[in-house]
LOBAKOL-445143 format. One record per atom (N, C-alpha, C): x, y, z; atom name; residue number from 0. Coordinates in nm, 2 decimals. Layout:
N
REC       px       py       pz   site   pos
REC        X        Y        Z     CA   NUM
...
This chain:
134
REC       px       py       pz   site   pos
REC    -0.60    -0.41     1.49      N     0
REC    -0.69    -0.49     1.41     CA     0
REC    -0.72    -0.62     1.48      C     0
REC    -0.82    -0.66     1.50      N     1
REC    -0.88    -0.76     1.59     CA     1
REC    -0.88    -0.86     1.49      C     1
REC    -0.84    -1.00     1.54      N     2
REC    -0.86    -1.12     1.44     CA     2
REC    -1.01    -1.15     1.35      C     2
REC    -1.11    -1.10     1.44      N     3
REC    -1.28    -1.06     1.34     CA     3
REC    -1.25    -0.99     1.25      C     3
REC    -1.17    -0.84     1.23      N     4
REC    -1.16    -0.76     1.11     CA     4
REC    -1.07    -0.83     1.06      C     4
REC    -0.96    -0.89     1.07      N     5
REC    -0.86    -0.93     0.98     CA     5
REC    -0.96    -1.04     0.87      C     5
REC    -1.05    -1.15     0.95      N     6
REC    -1.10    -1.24     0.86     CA     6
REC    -1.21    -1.16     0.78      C     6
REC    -1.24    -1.04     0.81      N     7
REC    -1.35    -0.96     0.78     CA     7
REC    -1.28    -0.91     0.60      C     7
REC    -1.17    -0.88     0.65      N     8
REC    -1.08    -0.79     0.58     CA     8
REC    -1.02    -0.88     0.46      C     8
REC    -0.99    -0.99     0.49      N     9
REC    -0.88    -1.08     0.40     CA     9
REC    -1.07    -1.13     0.32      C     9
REC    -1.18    -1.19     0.37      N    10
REC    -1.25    -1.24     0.28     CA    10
REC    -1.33    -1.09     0.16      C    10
REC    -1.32    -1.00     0.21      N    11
REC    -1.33    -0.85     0.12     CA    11
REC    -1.21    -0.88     0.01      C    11
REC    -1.09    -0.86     0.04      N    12
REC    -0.95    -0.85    -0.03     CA    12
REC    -0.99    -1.01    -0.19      C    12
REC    -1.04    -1.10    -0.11      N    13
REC    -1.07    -1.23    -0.19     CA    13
REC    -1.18    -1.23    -0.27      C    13
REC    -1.25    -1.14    -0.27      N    14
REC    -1.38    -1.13    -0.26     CA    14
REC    -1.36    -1.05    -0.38      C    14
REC    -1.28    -0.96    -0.37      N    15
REC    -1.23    -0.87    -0.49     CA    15
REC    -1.15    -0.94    -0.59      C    15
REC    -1.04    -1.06    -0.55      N    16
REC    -0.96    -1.11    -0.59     CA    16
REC    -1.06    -1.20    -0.69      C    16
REC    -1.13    -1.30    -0.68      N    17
REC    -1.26    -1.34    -0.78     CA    17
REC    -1.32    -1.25    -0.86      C    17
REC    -1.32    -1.15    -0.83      N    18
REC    -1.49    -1.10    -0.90     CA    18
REC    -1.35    -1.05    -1.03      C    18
REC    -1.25    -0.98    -1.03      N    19
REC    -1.15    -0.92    -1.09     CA    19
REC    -1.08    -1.04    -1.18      C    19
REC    -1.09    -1.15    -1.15      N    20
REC    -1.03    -1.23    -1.22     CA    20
REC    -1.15    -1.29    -1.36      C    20
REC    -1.23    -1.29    -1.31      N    21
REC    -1.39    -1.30    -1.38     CA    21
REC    -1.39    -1.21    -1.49      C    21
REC    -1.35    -1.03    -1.42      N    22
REC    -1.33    -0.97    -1.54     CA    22
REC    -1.26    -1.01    -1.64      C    22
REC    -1.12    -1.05    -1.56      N    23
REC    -0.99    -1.04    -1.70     CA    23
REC    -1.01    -1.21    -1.79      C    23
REC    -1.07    -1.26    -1.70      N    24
REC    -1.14    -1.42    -1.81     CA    24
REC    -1.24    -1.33    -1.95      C    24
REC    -1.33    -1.24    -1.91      N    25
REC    -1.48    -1.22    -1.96     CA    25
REC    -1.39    -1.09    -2.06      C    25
REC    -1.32    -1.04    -2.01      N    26
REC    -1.21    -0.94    -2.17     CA    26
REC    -1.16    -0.97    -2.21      C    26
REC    -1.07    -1.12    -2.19      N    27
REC    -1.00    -1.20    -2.27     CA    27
REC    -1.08    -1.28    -2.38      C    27
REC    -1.22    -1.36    -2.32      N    28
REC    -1.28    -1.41    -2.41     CA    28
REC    -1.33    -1.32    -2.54      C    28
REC    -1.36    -1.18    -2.52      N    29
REC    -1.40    -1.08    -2.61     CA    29
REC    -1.28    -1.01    -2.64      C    29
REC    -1.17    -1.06    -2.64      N    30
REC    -1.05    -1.01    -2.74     CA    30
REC    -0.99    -0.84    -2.70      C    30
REC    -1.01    -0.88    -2.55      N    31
REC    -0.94    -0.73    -2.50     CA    31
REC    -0.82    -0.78    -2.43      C    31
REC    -0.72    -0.81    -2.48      N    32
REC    -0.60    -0.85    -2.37     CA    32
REC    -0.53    -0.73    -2.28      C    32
REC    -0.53    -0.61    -2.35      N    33
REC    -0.49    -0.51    -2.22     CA    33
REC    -0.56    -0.52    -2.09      C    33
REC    -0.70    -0.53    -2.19      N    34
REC    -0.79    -0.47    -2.02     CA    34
REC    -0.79    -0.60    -1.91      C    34
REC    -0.76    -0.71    -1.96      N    35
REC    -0.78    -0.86    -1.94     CA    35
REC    -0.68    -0.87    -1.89      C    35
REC    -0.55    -0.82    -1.90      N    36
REC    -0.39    -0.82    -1.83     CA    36
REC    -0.38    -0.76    -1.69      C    36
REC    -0.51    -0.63    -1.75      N    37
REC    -0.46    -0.52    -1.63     CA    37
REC    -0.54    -0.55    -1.53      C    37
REC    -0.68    -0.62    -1.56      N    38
REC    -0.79    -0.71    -1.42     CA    38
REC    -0.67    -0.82    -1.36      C    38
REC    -0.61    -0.89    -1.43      N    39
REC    -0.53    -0.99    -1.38     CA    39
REC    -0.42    -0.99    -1.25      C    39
REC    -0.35    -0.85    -1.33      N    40
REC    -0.27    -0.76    -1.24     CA    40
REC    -0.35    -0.75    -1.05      C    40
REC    -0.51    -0.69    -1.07      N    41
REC    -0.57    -0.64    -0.96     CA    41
REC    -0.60    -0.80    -0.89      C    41
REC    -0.64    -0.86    -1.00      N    42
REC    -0.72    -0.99    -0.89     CA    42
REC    -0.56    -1.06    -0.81      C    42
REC    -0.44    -1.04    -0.89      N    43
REC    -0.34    -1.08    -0.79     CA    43
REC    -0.28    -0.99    -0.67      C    43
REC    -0.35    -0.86    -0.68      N    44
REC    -0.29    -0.73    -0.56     CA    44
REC    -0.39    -0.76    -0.50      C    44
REC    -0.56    -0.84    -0.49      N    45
REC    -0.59    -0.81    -0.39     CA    45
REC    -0.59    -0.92    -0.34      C    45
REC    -0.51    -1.05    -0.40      N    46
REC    -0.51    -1.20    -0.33     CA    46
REC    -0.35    -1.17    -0.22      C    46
REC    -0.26    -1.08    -0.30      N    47
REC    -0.14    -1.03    -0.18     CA    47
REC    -0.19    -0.96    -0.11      C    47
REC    -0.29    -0.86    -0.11      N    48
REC    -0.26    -0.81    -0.01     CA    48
REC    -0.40    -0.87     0.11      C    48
REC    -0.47    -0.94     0.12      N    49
REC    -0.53    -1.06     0.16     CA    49
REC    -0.42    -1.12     0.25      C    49
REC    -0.31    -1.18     0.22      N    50
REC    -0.22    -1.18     0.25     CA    50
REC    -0.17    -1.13     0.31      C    50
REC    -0.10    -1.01     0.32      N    51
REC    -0.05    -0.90     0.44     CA    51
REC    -0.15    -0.91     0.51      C    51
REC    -0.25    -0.89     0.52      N    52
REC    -0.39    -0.90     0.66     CA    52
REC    -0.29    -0.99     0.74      C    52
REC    -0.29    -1.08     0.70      N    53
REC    -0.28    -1.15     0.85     CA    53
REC    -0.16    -1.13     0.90      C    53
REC    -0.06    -1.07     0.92      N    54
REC     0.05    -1.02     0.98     CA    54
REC     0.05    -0.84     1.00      C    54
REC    -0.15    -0.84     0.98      N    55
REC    -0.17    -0.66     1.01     CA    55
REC    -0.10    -0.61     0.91      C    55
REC    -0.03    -0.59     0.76      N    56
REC     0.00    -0.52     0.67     CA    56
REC    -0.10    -0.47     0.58      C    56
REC    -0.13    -0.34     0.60      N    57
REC    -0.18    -0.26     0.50     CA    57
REC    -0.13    -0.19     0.40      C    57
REC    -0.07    -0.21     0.27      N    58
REC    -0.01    -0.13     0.22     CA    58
REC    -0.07    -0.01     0.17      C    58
REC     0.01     0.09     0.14      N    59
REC    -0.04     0.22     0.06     CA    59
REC    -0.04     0.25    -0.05      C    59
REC     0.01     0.15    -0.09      N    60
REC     0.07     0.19    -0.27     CA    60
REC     0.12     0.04    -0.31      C    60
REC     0.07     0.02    -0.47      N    61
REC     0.16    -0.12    -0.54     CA    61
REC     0.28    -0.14    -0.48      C    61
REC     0.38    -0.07    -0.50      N    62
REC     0.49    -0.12    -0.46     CA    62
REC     0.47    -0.17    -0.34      C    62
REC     0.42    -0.07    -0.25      N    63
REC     0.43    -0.10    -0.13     CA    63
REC     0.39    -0.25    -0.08      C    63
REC     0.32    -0.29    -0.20      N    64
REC     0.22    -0.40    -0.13     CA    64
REC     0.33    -0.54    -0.19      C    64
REC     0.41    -0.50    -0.29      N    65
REC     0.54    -0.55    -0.32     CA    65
REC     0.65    -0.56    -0.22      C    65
REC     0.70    -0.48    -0.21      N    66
REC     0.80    -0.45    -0.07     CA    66
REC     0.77    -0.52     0.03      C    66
REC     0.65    -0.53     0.05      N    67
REC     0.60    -0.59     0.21     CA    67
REC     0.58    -0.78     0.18      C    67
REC     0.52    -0.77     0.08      N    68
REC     0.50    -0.92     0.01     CA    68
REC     0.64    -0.97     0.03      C    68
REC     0.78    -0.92    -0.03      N    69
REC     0.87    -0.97    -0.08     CA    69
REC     0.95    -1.00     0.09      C    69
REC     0.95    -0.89     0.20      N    70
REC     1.00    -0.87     0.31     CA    70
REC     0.96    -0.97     0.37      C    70
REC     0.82    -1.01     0.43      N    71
REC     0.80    -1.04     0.51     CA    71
REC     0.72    -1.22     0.50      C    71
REC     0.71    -1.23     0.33      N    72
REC     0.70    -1.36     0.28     CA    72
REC     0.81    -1.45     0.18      C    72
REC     0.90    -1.38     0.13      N    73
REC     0.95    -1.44     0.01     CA    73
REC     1.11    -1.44     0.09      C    73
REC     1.14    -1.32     0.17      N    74
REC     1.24    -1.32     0.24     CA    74
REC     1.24    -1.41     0.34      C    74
REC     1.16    -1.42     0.40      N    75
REC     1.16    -1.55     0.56     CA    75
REC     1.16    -1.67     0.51      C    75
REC     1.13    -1.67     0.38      N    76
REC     1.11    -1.86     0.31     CA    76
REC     0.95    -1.87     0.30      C    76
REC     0.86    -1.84     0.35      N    77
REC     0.74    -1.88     0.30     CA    77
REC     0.66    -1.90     0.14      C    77
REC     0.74    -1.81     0.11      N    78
REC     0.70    -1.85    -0.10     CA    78
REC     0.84    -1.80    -0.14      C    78
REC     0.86    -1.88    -0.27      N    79
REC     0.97    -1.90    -0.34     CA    79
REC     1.00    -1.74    -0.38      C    79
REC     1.09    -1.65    -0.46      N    80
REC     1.14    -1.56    -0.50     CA    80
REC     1.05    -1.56    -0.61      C    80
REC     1.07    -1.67    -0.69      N    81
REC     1.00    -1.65    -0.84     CA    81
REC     0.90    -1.62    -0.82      C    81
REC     0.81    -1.59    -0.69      N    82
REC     0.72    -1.56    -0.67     CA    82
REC     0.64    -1.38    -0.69      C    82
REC     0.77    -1.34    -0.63      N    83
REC     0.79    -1.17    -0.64     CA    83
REC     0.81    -1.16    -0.73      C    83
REC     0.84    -1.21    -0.84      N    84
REC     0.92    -1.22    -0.96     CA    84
REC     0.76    -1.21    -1.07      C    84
REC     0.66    -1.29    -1.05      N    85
REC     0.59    -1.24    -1.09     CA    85
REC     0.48    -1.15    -1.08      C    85
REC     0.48    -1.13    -0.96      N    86
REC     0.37    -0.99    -0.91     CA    86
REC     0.46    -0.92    -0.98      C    86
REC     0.58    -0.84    -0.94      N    87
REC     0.65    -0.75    -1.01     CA    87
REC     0.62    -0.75    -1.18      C    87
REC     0.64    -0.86    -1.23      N    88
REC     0.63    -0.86    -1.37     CA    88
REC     0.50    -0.81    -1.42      C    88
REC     0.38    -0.83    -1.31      N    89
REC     0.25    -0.83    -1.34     CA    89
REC     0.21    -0.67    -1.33      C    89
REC     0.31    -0.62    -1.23      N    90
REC     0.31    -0.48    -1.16     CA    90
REC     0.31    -0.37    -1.29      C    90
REC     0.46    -0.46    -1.35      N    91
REC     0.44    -0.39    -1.49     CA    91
REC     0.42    -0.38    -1.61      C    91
REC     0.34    -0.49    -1.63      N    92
REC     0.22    -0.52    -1.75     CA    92
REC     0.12    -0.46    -1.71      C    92
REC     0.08    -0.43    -1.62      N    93
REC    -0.06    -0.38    -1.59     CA    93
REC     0.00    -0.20    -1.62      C    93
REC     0.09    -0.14    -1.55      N    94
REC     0.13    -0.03    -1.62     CA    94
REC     0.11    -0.07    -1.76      C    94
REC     0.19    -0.09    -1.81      N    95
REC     0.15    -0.09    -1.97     CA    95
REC     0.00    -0.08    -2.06      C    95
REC    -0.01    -0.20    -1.99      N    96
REC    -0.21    -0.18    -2.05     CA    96
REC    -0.23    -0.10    -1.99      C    96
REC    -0.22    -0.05    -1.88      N    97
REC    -0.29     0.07    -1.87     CA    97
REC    -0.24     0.22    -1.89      C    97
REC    -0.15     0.23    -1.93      N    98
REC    -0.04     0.37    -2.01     CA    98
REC    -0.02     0.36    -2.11      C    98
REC     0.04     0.27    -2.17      N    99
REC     0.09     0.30    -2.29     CA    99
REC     0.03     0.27    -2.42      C    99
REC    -0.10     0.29    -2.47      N   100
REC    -0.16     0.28    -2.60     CA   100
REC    -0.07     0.18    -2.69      C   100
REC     0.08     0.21    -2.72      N   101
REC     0.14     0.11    -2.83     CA   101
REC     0.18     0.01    -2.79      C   101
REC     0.15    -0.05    -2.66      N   102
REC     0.20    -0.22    -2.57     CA   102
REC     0.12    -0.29    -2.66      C   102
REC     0.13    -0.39    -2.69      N   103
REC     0.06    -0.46    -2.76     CA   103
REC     0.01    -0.64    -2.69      C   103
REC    -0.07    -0.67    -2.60      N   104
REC    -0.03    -0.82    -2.57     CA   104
REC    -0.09    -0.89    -2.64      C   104
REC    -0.09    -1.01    -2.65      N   105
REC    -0.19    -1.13    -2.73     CA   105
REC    -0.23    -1.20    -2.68      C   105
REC    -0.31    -1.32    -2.78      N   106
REC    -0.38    -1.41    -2.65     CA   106
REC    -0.25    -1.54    -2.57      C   106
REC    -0.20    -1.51    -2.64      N   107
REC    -0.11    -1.63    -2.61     CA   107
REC    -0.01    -1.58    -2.45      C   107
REC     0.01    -1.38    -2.47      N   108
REC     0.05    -1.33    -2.35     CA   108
REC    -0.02    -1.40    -2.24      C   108
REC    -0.16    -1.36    -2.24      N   109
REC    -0.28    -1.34    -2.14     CA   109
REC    -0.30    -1.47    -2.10      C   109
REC    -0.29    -1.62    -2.19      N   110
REC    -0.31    -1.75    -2.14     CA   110
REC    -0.16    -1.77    -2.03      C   110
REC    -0.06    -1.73    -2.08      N   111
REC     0.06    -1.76    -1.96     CA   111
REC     0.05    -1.69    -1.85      C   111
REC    -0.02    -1.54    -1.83      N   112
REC     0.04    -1.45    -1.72     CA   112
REC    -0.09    -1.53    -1.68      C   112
REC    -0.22    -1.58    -1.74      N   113
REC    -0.35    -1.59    -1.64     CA   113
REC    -0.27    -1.75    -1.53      C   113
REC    -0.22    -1.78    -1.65      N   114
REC    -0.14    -1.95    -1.57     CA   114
REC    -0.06    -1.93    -1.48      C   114
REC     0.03    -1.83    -1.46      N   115
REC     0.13    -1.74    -1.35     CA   115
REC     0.05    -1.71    -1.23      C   115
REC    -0.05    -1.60    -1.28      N   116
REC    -0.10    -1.56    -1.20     CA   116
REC    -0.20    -1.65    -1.05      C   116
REC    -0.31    -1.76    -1.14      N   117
REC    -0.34    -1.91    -1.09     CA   117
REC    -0.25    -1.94    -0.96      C   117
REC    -0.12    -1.98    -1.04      N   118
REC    -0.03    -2.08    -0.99     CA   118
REC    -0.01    -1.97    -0.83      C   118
REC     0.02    -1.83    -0.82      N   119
REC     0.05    -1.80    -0.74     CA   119
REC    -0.09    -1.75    -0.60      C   119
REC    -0.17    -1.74    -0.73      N   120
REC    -0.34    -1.71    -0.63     CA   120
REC    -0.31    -1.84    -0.54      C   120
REC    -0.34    -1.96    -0.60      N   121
REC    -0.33    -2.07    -0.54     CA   121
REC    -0.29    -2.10    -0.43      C   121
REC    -0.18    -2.10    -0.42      N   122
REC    -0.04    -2.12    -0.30     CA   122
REC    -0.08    -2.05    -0.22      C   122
REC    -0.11    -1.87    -0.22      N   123
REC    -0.18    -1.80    -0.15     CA   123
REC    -0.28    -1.83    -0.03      C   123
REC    -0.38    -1.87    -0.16      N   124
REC    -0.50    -1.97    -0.05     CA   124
REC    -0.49    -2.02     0.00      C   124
REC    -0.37    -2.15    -0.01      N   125
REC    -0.31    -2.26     0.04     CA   125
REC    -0.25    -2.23     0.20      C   125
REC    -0.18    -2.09     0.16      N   126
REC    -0.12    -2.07     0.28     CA   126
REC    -0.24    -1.98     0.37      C   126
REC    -0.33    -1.94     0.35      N   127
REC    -0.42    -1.88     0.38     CA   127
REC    -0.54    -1.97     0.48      C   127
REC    -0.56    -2.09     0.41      N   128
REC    -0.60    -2.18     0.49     CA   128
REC    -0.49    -2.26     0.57      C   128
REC    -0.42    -2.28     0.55      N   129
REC    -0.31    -2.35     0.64     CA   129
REC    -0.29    -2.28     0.81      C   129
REC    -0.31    -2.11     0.76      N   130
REC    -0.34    -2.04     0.87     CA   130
REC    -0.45    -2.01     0.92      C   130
REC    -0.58    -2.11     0.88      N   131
REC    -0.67    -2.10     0.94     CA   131
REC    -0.74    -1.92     0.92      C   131
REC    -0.74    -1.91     0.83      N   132
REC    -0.82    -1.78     0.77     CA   132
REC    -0.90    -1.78     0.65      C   132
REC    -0.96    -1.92     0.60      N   133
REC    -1.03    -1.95     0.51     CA   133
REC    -1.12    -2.05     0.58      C   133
């Protein structure tokens, strides 16, 4: 992967990471917190895996995109633990909204995980531009 596809690739991954987060604002304001939990979930897998781009990681699978986040960022010191700590959590909230009919979130869920989720988009970017990929 050539540094042109990577920036090609990570502003796609962010590109998706916006428009998904837009959703889970626009289902939360109309009183859907599943579907609103489970957009939240996506706009933070495609701001991580945006992320992997620049060290060439493509993952294949959630987890995978977990495993590699936690290895190759959270393990070397670049973002804190509590950080894995919430994609995971988010990994499986989003299961839920999206499997299990009797999960139930509220709005009060959906304002914390959307504040979690922020906090970690953020840092993301942060490190994203720091590396000169924004």
């Amino acid at each position: 992967m050539t540094e042109e596809n990577k920036k090609e690739n990570i502003k796609a991954e962010l590109e998706g990471a916006a428009k998904t987060l837009l959703e889970a604002d626009l289902l939360f304001k109309n009183s859907f917190f599943k579907g609103a939990v489970s957009r939240l979930y996506y706009s933070l897998l495609y701001s991580i895996r945006a992320l992997l781009l620049i060290k060439g990681l493509e993952p294949k699978s959630h987890e995978g995109a977990l495993r590699l986040f936690s290895l190759h960022f959270v393990k070397e010191g670049r973002f804190e633990a509590k950080t894995s700590h919430v994609f995971s959590k988010m990994m499986k909230y989003r299961e839920e909204a999206d499997y299990n009919p009797a999960y139930i979130f509220s709005k009060e869920d959906f304002v914390e995980l959307r504040k979690e989720v922020g906090e970690l988009s953020d840092e993301i970017m942060a490190y994203l531009k720091e590396k000169g990929y924004l």
